[in-house]
KEMI-300800 format. One record per residue (C-alpha): x, y, z. Coordinates in steps of 0.25 Angstrom, whole numbers, padded with zeros to 4 digits, always signed. Layout:
XYZ/...
END
This chain:
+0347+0451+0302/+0357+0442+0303/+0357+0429+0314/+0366+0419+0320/+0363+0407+0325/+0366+0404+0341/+0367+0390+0343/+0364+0387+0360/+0361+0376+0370/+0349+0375+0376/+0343+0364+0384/+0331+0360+0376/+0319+0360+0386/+0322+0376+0389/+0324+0379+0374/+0309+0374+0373/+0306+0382+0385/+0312+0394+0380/+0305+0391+0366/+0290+0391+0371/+0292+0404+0381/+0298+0410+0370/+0287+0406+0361/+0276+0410+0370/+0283+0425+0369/+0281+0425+0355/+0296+0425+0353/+0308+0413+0347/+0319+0408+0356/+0327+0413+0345/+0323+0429+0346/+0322+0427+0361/+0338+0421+0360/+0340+0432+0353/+0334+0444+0362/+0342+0438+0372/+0355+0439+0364/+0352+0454+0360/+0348+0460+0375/+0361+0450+0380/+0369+0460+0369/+0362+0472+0374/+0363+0471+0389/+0374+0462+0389/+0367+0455+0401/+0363+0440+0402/+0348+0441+0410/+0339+0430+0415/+0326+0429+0420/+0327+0418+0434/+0311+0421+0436/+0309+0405+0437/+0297+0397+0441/+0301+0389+0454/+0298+0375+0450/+0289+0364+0458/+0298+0356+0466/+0305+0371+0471/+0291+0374+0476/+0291+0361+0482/+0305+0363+0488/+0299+0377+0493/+0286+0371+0500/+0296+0359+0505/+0305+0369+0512/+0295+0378+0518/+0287+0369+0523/+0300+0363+0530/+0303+0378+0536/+0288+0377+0542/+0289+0364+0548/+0304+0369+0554/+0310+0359+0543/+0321+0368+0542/+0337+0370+0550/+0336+0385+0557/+0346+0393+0554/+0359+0394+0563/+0368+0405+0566/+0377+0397+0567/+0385+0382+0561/+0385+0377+0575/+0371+0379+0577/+0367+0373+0562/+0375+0359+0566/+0368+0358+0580/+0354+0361+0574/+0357+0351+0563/+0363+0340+0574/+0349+0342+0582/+0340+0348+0573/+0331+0349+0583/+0339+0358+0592/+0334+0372+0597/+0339+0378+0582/+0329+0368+0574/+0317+0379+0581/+0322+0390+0574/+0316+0389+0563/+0303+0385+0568/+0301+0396+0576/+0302+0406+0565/+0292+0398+0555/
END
């Protein structure tokens, strides 16, 4: 079988990455690369995976913002602008309770 060398960019760090998950499948980057390129022929679809981990500080941001929902934290929503700029003028007009009542 005949090859041909593909030269590409990759930002070190993930090219590591890539090597030791691709390692610890018992495959090469190279033959992984290489699938890739046969089924991109085949199907003639680009497909990724966007199953991702969320990382500490996103749970944090998370915990953050529901806690700031339980202790009423939060604007309530508006039907309407006029409403939004009275409510952000006195936040503690009748719209701030809103969104306490329904936590």
């Amino acid at each position: 079988m005949q090859t041909a060398v593909v030269n590409i960019k990759v930002e070190p760090i993930i090219k590591k990455k890539a090597q030791k998950v691709v390692e610890e499948l018992g495959l090469s980057l190279s033959g992984v690369i290489n699938g890739y390129l046969h089924h991109l022929v085949r199907t003639k679809a680009v497909h990724f995976s966007l199953s991702e981990e969320p990382s500490e500080y996103m749970m944090q941001s998370l915990k953050e913002a529901e806690d700031d929902i339980k202790a009423g934290r939060v604007s309530p929503p508006f039907d309407n602008a006029k409403d939004a700029i009275a409510w952000l003028r006195n936040p503690k007009a009748k719209y701030a309770n809103k969104i306490r009542q329904k936590v």
